[in-house]
ZAVEX-196530 format. One record per residue (C-alpha): residue in one letter; x, y, z. Coordinates in steps of 0.02 Angstrom, whole numbers, plus 50000, padded with zeros to 5 digits. Example, Ala and Ser with C-alpha at 12.3 -4.5 7.8 and 13.67 -1.06 7.14 Angstrom:
# residues 2
A506154977550390/S506844994750357/
# end
This chain:
# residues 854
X480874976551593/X481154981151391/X480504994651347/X479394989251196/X477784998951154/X476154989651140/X476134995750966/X477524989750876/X478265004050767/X479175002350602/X480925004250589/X481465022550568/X483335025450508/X483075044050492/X482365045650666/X483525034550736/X485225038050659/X485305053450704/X484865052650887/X486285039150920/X487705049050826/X487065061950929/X487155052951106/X488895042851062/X489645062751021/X488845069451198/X489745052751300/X491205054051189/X491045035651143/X492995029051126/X493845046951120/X495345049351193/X496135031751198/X497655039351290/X496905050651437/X496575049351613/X494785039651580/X495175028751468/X496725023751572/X495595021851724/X494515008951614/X496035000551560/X496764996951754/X494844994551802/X494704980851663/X496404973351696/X497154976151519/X498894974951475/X500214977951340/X499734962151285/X498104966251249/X498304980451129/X497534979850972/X498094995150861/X497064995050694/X497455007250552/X496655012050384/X497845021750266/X497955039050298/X496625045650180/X496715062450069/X495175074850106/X494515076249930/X493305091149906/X491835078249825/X491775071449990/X491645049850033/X491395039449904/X490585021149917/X492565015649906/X493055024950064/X491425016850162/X491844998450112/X493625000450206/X493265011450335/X491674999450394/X492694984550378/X494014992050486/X492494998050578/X491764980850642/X493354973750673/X493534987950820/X491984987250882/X492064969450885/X493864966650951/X493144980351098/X492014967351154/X493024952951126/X494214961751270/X495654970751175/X496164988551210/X495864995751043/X496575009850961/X495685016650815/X496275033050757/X495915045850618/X496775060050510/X497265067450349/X498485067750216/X498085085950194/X499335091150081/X499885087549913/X499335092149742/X497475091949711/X497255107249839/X498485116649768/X497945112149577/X496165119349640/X496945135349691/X497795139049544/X496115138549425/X495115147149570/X496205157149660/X495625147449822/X497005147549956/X497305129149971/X497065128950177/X495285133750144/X494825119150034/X495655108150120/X494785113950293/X492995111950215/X493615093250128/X494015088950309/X492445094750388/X491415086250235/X492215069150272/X492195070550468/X490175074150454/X490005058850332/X491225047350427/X490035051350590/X488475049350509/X488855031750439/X489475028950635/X491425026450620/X492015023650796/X493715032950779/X494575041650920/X494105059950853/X495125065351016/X496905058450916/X496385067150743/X497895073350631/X497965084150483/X499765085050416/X499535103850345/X499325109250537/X501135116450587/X500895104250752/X501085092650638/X502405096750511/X503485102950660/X503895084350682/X504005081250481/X505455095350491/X506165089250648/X506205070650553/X507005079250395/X508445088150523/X508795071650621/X509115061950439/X510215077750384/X511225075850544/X511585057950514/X512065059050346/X510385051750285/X509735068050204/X510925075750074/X510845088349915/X511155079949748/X510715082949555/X509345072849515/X508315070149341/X506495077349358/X505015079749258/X505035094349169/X503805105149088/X504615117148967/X503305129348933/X502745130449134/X504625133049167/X504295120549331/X504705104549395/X503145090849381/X502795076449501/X502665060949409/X500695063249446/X500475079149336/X501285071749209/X499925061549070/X500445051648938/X501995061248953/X501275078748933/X500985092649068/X499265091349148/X499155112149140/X499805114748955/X499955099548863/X501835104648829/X502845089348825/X503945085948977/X505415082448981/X506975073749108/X508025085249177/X509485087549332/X509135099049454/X509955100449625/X508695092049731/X508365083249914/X508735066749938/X508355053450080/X509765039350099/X508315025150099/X509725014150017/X510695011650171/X509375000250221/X509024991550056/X509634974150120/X508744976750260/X507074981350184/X507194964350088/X507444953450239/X506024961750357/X504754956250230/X505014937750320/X504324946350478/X502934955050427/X500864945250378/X500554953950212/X499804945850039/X501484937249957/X500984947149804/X501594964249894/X503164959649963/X503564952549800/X503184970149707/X504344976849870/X505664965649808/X505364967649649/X505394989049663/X507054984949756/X507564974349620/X509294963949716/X510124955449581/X512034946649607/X512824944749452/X514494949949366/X515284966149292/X516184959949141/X517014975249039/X516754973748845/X518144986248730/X517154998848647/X518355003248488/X518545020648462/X519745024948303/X521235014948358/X520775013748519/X519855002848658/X518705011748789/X518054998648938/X516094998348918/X515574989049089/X513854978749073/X513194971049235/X512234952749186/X511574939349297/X511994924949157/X513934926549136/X513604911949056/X512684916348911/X514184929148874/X514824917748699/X512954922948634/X512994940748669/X512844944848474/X512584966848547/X512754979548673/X511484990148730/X511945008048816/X510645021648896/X510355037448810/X511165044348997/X512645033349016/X512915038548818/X513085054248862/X513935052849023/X515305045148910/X515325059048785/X515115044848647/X514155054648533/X515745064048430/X516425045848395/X514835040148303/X514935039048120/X514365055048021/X512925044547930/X512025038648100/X512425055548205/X510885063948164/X509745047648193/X510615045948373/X510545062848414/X508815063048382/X508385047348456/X509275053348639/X508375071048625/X506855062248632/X507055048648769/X507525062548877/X505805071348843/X505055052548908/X504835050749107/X505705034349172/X504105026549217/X503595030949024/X505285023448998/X504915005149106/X503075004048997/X503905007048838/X505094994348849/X503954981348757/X504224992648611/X505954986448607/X506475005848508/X508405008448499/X509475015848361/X511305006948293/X512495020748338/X513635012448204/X515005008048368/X515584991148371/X515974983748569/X517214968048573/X516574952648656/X518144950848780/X517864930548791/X517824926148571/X518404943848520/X516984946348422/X516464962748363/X514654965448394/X513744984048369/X513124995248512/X511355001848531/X510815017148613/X508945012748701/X507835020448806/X507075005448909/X508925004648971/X508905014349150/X510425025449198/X510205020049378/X509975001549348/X511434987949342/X513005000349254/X511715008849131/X512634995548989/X511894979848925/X512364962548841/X511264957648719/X511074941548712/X509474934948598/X509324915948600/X509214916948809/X508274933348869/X506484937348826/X506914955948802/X508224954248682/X507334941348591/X506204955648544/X507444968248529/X508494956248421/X506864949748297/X506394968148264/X508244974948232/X508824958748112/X510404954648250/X511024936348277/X510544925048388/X511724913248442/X511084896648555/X512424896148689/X511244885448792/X510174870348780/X509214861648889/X510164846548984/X508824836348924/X508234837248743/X508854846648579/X509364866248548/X508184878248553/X508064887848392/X506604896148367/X506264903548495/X506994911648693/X507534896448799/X507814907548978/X508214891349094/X509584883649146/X510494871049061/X512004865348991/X513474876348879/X513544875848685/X514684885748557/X515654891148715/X517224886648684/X517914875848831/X516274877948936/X515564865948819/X514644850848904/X514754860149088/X513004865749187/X512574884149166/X512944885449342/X514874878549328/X515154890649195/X514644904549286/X516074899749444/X517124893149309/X517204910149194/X517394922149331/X518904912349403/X519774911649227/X519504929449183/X519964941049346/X520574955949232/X518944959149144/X517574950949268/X516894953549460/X515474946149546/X514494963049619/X512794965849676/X511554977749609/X510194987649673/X508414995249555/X507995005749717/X508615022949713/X508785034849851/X506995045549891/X507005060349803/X505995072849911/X505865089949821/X504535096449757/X504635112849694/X502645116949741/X501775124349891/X500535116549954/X501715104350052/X502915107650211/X504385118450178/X506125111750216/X506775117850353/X508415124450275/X509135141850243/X510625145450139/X511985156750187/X512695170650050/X514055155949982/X512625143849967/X513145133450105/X511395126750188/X511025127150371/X509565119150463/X508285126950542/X508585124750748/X507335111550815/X506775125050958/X506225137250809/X505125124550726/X503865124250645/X504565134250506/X502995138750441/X502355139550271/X502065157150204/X500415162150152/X500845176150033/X501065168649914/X500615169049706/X499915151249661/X500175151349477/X501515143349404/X502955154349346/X504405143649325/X504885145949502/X504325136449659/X502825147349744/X503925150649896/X504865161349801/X503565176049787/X503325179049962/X504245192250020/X503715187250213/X504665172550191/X506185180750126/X506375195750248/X505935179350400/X507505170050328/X508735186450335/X507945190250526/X508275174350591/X509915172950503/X510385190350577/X509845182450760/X510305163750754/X511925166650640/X512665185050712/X514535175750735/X514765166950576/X513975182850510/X515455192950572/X516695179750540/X516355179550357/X515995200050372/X514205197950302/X512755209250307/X512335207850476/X510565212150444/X510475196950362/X510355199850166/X511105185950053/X510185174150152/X508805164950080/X507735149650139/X507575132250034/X506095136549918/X505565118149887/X504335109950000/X504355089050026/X503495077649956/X501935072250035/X502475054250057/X503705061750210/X501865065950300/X501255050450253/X502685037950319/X502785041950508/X500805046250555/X500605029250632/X501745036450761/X501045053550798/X499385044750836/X500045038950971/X500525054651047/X499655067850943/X499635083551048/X501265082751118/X502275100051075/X503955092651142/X504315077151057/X503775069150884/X502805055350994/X503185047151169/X504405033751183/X503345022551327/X501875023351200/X502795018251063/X503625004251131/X501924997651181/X500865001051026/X501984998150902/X501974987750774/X500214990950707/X499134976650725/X498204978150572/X498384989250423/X497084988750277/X497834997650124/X497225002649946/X498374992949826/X498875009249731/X499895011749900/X500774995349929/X502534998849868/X503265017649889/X502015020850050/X502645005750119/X504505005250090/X504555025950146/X503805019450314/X504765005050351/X506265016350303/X505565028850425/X505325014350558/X507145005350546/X507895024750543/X506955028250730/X507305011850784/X509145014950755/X509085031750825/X508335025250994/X506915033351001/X505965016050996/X506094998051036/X505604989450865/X506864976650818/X506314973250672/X506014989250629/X504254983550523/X502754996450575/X501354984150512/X501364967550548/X499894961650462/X498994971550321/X497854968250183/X497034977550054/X495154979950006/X494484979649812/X493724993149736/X491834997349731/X491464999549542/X490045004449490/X488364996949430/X489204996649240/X490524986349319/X491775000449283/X492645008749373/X491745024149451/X492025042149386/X491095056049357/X491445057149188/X490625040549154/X489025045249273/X489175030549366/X489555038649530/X488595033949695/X488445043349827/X488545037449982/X487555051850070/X486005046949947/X486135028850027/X486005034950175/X484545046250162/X483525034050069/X483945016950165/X485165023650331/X486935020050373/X486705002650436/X485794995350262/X487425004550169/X488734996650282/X487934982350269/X487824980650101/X489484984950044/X490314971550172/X488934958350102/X489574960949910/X490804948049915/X492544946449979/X493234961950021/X494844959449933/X493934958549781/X493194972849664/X491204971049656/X489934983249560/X488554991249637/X486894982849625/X485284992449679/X484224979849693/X485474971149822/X485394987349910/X483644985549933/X483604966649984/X485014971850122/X483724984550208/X482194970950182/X483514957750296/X483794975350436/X482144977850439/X481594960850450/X482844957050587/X482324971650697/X480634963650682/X481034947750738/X481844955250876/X480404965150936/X479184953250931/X480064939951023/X480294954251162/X478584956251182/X477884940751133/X479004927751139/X478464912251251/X480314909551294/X479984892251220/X481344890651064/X481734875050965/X483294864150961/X483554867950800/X483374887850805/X484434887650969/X485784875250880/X485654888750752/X485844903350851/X487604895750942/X488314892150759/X488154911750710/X488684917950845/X490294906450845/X490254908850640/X490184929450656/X491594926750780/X492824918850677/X492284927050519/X492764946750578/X494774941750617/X494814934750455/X493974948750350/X492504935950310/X491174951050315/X489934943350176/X490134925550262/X489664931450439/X488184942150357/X487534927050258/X487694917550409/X486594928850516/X485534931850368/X485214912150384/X484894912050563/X483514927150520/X482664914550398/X482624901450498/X482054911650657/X480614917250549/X480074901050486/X480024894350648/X478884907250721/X477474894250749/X478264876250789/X476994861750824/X475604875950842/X476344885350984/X477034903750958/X478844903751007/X480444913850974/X481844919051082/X482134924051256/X482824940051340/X484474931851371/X484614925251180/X483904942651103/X485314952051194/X486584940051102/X485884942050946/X485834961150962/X487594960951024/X488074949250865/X487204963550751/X488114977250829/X489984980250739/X488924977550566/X487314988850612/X487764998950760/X486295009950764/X485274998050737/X486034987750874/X485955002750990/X484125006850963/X483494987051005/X484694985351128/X483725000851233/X482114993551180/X482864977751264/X482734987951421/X484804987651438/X485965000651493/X486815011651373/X487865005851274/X487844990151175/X489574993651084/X490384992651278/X489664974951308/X490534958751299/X490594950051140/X489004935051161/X489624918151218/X488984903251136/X488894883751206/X490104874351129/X488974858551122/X487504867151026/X488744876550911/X489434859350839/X489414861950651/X488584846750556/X490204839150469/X490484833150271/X491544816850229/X492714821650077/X493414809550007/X495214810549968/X495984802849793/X497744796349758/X497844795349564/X495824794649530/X495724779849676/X495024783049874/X496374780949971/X495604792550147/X494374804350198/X494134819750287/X492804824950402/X492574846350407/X491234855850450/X490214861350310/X490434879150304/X492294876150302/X492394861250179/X491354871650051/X492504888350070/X493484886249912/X494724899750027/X495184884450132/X495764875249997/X498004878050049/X497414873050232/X496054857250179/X497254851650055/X498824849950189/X497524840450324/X497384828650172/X498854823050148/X499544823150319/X498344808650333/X499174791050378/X498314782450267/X498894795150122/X500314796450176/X500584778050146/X500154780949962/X501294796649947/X502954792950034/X504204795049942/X503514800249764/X503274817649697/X501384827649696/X501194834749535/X499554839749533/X498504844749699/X496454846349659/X494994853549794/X493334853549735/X492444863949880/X491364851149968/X491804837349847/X493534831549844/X495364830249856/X496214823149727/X498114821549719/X498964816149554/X500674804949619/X502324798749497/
# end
């Protein structure tokens, strides 16, 4: 019988809460997805491979202020969709960890003196109590922190296997830095160009640094995108951060005194070459070439001081300023190899070394950029194209295709001829060639608060790995945080005398063969640590064996787990994160140490907007528009904040806070436990058509909203069915409501959105613990028939079909790609279509489709 009280008793978050955390922590509620009882409950409920559902949220870094509202929004989404794909039969796998080190920590321990491990220990011990109390249902058994040496054993062990098949190699490389701190800065302590800890301004450098050979799978890294479910707009910024182009080398005589030095520019438009009216060359590549002792003495001092400052300018600084169009006339002149025209050379900084040959044609009249560039220095522009139909383009960039002008014999040929045309006639001074923006990972980082690189250099320099049996080589801890020019590592002595002991013990013979100390002095470790994106890239994996002390993770579990089913991603992490892991992914795959043809880790992801705040800005403290989530919590409970925040609006989307939203959130709990207490103990059993009709269309609604991220829809939907249940309390003049078997559906359908909530009427409900390990609630197909809309389909502003959707779907203006394609795969469209062109396609939710035909 359900255990309801004669006297009803108000809803109690802060009694409740509590006591459920409490009781899912003593049963170990969905812990330990990979031991002997979970496997029992997998054979016992007849699961397979195919049933796997992994779910992932980016690993998150353990900030000292704790959760904010952002963290809640996608940790609850990811949050229902477990709980609800539990009861819906899949084997879930939800795990949880941290991206423990990197620079905030260590940043705190230089102004306080704080050893880094400590902060970071109490950041992860503040999130884990809020992620609890708000009732995340992660698998606490799998938890990872990457500054645990169990951990950054395997991030070493990945770093050897890449160095033993060529993939991880020592190379100059330009860096960030800071003159005054004498250090190297990651591109994040670097602000508007000056050092975060001085102000000094930074400036590029070469150092000898670490490098991962991510290009060797550049190609490949383009074409898995076709694999993978992710928003188009991130695999285009992949592609775009790749940056592919096929073009043509075409050398150009730079005339020095009486001679001719080849200047190689790569360009994509061969075509345009006749209208090339400059040259543009990188303050690098000008360098590289020694140029500067053949400019005029009149400009030298204007160049000179023109490349001493774009090197104090990071790259990135570099790629923003290039609207600025800035460049200096290094009084050169370059000959244009197809007309012989000389044309003068520029020295700019929004030219990259490491893009195309570092060299540039300029050519005005057909490229946006040097449109700009060619307005604000006074150079020609020269129309070498038109369009094939209608008159020159003069005042303005004309970038399409078209047809060849004031090019000589290309005259009257298609941009596209010329370009086959012009390569075939001039072999000696052109070649088609691909070109590449990405740029092998740099992975030094000359800090400490990261894993150390499991190197050590010999007395000639020569590096040697660490062995595999003797890792983890472990970070020192004495060590002097401030910065002094040097990498931290460098002040511990325990570190150094470590380095000459296990030289003396793991090196002894090419000790004696070179006649070395054989105590080991000369010998010093790499002092640089990685960067934290090598943690970041290959956690997916370790989940899935996280305790294991023999191997990185096991190959049987990988092969069944992997790719992860769903990933839900901030959008600040959808282009380095990603192409790292995927890198990561294709290198294991190729190594054999797991089955992943395509070599893609995520095969669906997402990301979730931002929670800004009740200004509609973005939160900071600073502008002291902060909420915190542990306020929420006390004042309305867990289940009215994760509520709330998946009832703002689409989750993609960013959405301010509103109080008074807050409050109407808790009002619709409230009033729903209620309901579902009185019908328990009062409740006739007698319900209406209309309320039970009701009931089946949430419950089939809620269904199909969670797989598609449709929180707010499936919320307003049982927020309906809670109005209507209300209303309907007295029908015809007899009390009615629901009955035990419809109560325990509707508490089930509550559960991934309110689970304490859930939990507490589902024990008043007189059922056995727990509600979050029931079945997901059927519905009758019959009863959950959606009333339907007729929309009316146009063909040039006359009705030539219609369509008949049910409601909710014909007034989601997110259907519109789908509703429009039903429409005009309609016969009796099609009729009116065949053969002509679409050029305009028009959904009004709920109203119309109108197609505009020629």
């Amino acid at each position: 019988m359900p255990d309801i009280h004669s006297q009803k008793q108000p809803y109690d978050h802060q009694q409740v809460e509590p006591k459920w955390q409490q009781k899912w922590e003593e049963a170990q509620l969905f812990q330990d997805s990979f031991g002997e009882k979970a496997n029992q409950e997998r054979q016992a409920k007849g699961l397979t491979a195919e049933d796997k559902m992994y779910l992932l949220f980016a690993f998150a870094y353990p900030s000292g202020s704790g959760l904010h509202v952002g963290h809640v929004e996608s940790k609850t989404a990811l949050d229902i969709m477990a709980r609800y794909y539990r009861m819906a039969g899949k084997d879930v796998f939800f795990p949880v960890g941290w991206d423990a080190f990197g620079l905030p920590a260590e940043n705190y321990a230089i102004k306080t003196g704080v050893p880094p491990a400590e902060t970071t220990k109490n950041a992860i011990q503040t999130f884990r109590r809020q992620l609890k109390q708000i009732g995340i249902s992660y698998d606490w058994a799998n938890e990872l922190a990457t500054c645990h040496p169990e951990y950054y054993q395997w991030t070493q062990w990945i770093f050897a296997q890449l160095y033993e098949a060529g993939l991880a190699y020592k190379d100059t490389g330009m860096v960030n830095w800071c003159p005054s701190c004498q250090t190297v800065l990651a591109n994040e302590q670097v602000v508007e160009g000056l050092c975060e800890r001085c102000d000094t301004q930074v400036e590029q450098k070469d150092l000898e640094q670490w490098f991962f050979k991510i290009t060797k799978y550049q190609d490949e890294l383009i074409a898995g995108l076709d694999e993978v479910d992710w928003p188009t707009p991130t695999k285009q910024q992949q592609i775009n951060w790749i940056g592919k182009s096929k073009g043509v080398n075409v050398k150009f005589a730079l005339k020095v005194n009486d001679e001719k030095i080849d200047l190689t520019c790569f360009t994509t438009r061969i075509d345009t070459i006749f209208g090339a009216s400059f040259v543009v060359i990188s303050p690098e590549k000008f360098k590289e070439l020694e140029l500067g002792e053949f400019v005029p003495a009149e400009e030298q001092q204007e160049v000179a001081a023109y490349i001493k400052q774009a090197f104090k300018k990071t790259e990135e600084e570099r790629r923003i300023g290039e609207k600025d169009k800035t460049g200096v006339d290094t009084g050169l002149r370059v000959i244009n190899p197809v007309n012989e025209k000389e044309i003068p050379l520029y020295v700019a900084d929004y030219v990259l070394a490491g893009v195309g040959t570092g060299v540039v044609m300029g050519v005005p009249a057909h490229d946006e950029r040097d449109f700009a560039f060619a307005k604000k220095h006074g150079l020609e522009i020269v129309p070498v194209v038109k369009p094939e139909q209608g008159e020159v383009v003069t005042d303005e960039c004309f970038s399409a295709y078209g047809v060849a002008i004031n090019s000589g014999k290309y005259d009257g040929l298609t941009t596209k001829e010329v370009q086959e045309q012009m390569v075939a006639d001039y072999p000696e001074i052109m070649e088609k060639t691909t070109t590449y923006k990405l740029r092998d990972w740099l992975i030094s980082r000359q800090r400490y608060w990261g894993a150390p690189i499991p190197v050590i250099y010999d007395p000639e320099g020569k590096p040697h790995l660490v062995k595999d049996k003797d890792l983890p080589w472990k970070l020192p801890e004495d060590v002097d945080f401030k910065p002094t020019g040097e990498s931290p590592l460098k002040s511990s002595q325990e570190f150094l005398e470590r380095t000459e002991k296990y030289a003396a013990k793991n090196f002894e013979r090419l000790i004696k063969e070179k006649g070395w100390d054989e105590s080991g002095k000369g010998w010093v470790p790499e002092f640089d640590t990685m960067d934290t994106f090598v943690d970041s890239s290959w956690y997916y994996l370790r989940y899935l064996d996280s305790r294991s002390a023999e191997q990185m993770a096991d190959k049987a579990k990988m092969d069944q787990w992997m790719p992860v089913d769903f990933y839900l991603i901030g959008p600040e992490h959808i282009v380095l994160h990603l192409l790292y892991s995927r890198f990561f992914t294709k290198f294991f795959r190729d190594q054999g140490y797991l089955d992943l043809p395509s070599g893609e880790p995520f095969a669906k992801m997402r990301h979730q907007g931002m929670i800004l705040g009740p200004d509609h800005k973005k939160m900071s403290k600073s502008k002291g528009n902060v909420i915190n989530p542990d306020e929420i919590v006390e004042q309305y409970g867990a289940d009215t904040l994760r509520v709330y925040e998946m009832f703002m609006g689409p989750l993609e989307a960013d959405k301010p806070w509103d109080d008074r939203a807050v409050q109407g959130v808790s009002r619709f709990l409230h009033k729903f436990y209620d309901l579902v207490v009185t019908d328990a103990q009062e409740s006739t059993g007698q319900t209406p058509e209309s309320l039970q009709r009701k009931l089946h269309q949430t419950i089939k609604k809620v269904g199909k909203d969670i797989p598609q991220l449709k929180f707010n829809t499936a919320i307003a939907a049982m927020m309906e069915l809670s109005n209507e249940w209300k209303s309907s309390k007295v029908h015809h003049g007899v009390e009615v409501g629901f009955n035990q078997e419809a109560l325990e559906k509707i508490v089930k359908m509550l559960s991934p959105f309110a689970p304490f909530m859930a939990e507490e009427l589902w024990s008043k409900l007189g059922q056995e613990y727990s509600v979050h390990q029931q079945d997901w609630p059927s519905f009758d197909s019959e009863l959950a028939q959606e009333e339907e809309l007729v929309i009316p389909v146009q063909i040039n502003g006359k009705l030539r079909g219609e369509l008949q959707l049910p409601v909710d779907f014909a007034q989601d203006a997110g259907n519109k790609e789908e509703i429009l394609q039903q429409a005009k795969e309609l016969a009796t469209i099609q009729k009116w279509t065949q053969g002509k062109k679409i050029k305009k396609e028009i959904f009004v939710p709920g109203k119309v489709v109108s197609l505009v035909v020629s």
